[in-house]
TIMISE-912590 format. One line per 10 residues: number of its first residue (from 1); for each residue x, y, z of C-alpha. Coordinates in steps of 0.05 Angstrom, whole numbers. Layout:
# TIMISE-912590
NUM) X Y Z | ...;
***
This chain:
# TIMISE-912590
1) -781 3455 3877 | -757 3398 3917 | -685 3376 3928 | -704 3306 3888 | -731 3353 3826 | -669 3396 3820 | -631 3331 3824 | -667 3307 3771 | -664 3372 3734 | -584 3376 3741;
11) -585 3293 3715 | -627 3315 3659 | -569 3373 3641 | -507 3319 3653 | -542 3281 3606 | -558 3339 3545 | -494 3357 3558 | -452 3282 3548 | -501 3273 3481 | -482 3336 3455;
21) -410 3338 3465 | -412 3258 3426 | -450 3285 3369 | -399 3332 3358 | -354 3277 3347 | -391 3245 3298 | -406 3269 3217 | -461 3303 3212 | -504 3242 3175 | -495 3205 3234;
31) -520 3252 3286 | -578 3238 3331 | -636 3288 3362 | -606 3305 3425 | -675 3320 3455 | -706 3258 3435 | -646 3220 3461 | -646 3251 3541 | -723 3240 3539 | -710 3166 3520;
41) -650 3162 3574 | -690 3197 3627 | -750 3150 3609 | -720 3088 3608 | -673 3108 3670 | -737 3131 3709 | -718 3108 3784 | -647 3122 3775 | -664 3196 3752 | -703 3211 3811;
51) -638 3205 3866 | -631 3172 3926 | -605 3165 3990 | -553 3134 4032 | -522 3132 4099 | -544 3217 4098 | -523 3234 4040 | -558 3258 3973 | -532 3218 3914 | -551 3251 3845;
61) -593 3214 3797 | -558 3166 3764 | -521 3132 3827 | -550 3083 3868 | -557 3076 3945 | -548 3000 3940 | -489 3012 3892 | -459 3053 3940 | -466 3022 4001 | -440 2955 3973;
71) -373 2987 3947 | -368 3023 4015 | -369 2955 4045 | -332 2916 3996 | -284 2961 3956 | -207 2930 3970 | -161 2968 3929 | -95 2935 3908 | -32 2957 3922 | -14 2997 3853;
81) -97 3016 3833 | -102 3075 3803 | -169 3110 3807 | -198 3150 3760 | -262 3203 3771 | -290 3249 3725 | -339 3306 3747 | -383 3351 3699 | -358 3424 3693 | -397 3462 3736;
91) -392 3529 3732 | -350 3582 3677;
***
């Protein structure tokens, strides 16, 4: 397996696992298929589920070299920003 399919394969995850934690926020009526929803998101998001790559780095599906090559040459925080990031649990 290449490094591009476990990408994909760890994007594919991320996304089960975002669509399942929603539907638990929802009542039950309202709830989608959770399968049918990350094979619509991984079909319609085709090139951005396959990964690229910028300046040497691997950037997981999802993320953009072009997005990230233009904020690494344009971002200009303010004085008083505050970032945010999130990251999916990994691991137990």
């Amino acid at each position: 397996m290449s490094i591009m399919d476990d990408k994909q394969n760890a994007f594919r995850r991320m996304v089960k696992i975002m669509i399942s934690k929603g539907n638990e926020l929802v009542d039950p009526e309202h709830r989608i298929d959770v399968e049918e929803m990350v094979n619509w998101v991984m079909r319609e998001n085709n090139t951005a589920t396959k990964g690229t790559e910028w300046n040497g780095f691997h950037l997981l599906p999802g993320f953009d070299a072009d997005t990230a090559k233009h904020v690494y040459n344009n971002f200009d925080p303010k004085s008083g920003d505050v970032l945010v990031a999130t990251y999916v649990k990994t691991g137990s």
